[in-house]
N, C-alpha and C positions, 0 to 999 in steps of 0.2 A: 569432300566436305571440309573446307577451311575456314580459317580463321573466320571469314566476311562471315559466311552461310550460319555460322553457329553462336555467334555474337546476339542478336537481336533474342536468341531462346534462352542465352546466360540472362540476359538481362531481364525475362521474364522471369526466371526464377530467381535470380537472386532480390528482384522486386520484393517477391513474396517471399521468402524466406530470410534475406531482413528483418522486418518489423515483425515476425514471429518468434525468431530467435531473440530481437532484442526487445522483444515483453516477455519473455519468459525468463532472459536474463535477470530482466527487470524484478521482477515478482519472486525471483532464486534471490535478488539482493534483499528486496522487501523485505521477506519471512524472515531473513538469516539476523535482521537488523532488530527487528522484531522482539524476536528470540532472545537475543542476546538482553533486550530493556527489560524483558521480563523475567528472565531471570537474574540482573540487577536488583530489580523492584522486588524480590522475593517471591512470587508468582512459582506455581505447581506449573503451569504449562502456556503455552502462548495462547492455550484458548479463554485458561483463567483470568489472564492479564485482559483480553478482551472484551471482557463480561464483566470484569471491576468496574465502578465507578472510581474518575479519579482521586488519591487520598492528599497527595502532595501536591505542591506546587511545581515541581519537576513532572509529575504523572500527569497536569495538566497542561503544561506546554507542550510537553511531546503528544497528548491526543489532538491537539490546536496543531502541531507540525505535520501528524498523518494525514489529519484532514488536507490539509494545504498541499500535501504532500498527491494526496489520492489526487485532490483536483486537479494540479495541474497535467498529473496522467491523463487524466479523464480528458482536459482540454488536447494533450498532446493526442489522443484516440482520434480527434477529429480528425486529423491532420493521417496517420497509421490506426485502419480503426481494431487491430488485436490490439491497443494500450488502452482500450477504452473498457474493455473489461479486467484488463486489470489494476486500474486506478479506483474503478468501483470497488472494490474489498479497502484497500485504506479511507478512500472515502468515506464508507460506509461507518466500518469503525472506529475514525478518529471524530467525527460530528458526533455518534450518537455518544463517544465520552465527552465531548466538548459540552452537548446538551446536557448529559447528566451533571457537569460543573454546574450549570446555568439553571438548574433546578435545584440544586444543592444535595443531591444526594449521597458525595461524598462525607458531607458534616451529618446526616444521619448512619452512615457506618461510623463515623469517629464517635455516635454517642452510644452508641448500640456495646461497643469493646470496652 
């Protein structure tokens, strides 16, 4: 069994084990980036930060960056479809604080404190 014979089975796996490894790379960088903004922002935990509406003007360009950010995961999934579930989590949560901007919900916690 040489080199020739075992070549075409590296290449099926390393096919798939690729793009699994580098979404989960991917989504290890994610969280880590994540994390870190949140507890910048003063945030209890990355799930708090999540669940805020944004307050600042820096809190709403970084949820306008996740989203952008999620998408173009999302779009690269089409192409490696394991980044396509994990573009869906920043997508997810960077739109629904973009939309809470867009509602303004941020300016009813600032009158609420």
């Amino acid at each position: 069994m040489g080199l020739p014979a075992v070549f075409p089975l590296l290449l099926v796996i390393g096919g798939l084990l690729v793009p699994v490894v580098g979404g989960a790379v991917l989504l290890w960088v994610l969280i880590r980036g994540q994390r870190r903004m949140a507890r910048a922002a003063g945030y209890a935990s990355l799930s708090a930060y999540l669940r805020a509406a944004p307050q600042t003007d820096a809190e709403k360009q970084a949820a306008a960056d996740m989203a952008l950010k999620g998408l173009v995961i999302c779009l690269l999934g089409l192409i490696f479809p394991p980044l396509l579930l994990v573009g869906l989590f920043p997508f997810f949560y960077g739109a629904r604080k973009v939309a809470y901007t867009w509602m303004g919900l941020g300016l009813l916690d600032d009158a609420r404190r």
